[in-house]
C-alpha positions, -999 to 999 in steps of 0.1 A, spaced: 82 -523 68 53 -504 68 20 -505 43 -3 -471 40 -20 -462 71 -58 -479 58 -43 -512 53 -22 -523 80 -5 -557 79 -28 -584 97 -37 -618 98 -10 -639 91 24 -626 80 55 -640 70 85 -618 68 120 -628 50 154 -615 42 172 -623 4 195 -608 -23 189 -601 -56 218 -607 -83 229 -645 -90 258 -664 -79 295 -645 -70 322 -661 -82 344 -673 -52 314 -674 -25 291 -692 -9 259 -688 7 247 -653 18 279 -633 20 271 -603 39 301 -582 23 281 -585 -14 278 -556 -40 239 -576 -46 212 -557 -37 195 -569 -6 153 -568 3 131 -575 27 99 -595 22 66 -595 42 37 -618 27 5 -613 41 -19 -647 39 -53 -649 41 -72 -670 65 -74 -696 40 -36 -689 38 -40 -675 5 -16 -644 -6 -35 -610 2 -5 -586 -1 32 -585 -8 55 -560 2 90 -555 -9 117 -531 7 151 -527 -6 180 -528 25 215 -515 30 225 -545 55 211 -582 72 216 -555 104 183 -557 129 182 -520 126 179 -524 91 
């Protein structure tokens, strides 16, 4: 994930994985064979752990490459 080149992610950052779409009929949990889209998070906090920046990135797989 990268943010422009004058504001680089710092501080404190917390970085998740999730799907977009609702519940599939017939599965449960995160079902990695799923026509839902699926994103990337990373949350930058403040100091104060306050939210300073959010950045979203859409994926093709839960692979590490990806």
């Amino acid at each position: 994930m990268e943010s422009s080149q004058k504001y680089p992610l710092s501080e404190l950052v917390h970085i998740d994985e999730f799907t977009v779409g609702g519940k599939e009929e017939g599965k449960q949990g995160r079902s990695y064979n799923s026509k839902k889209k699926k994103a990337v998070i990373a949350v930058e906090l403040s100091k104060k752990h306050q939210v300073k920046r959010v950045y979203v990135k859409s994926i093709d797989d839960y692979s590490s490459k990806s």
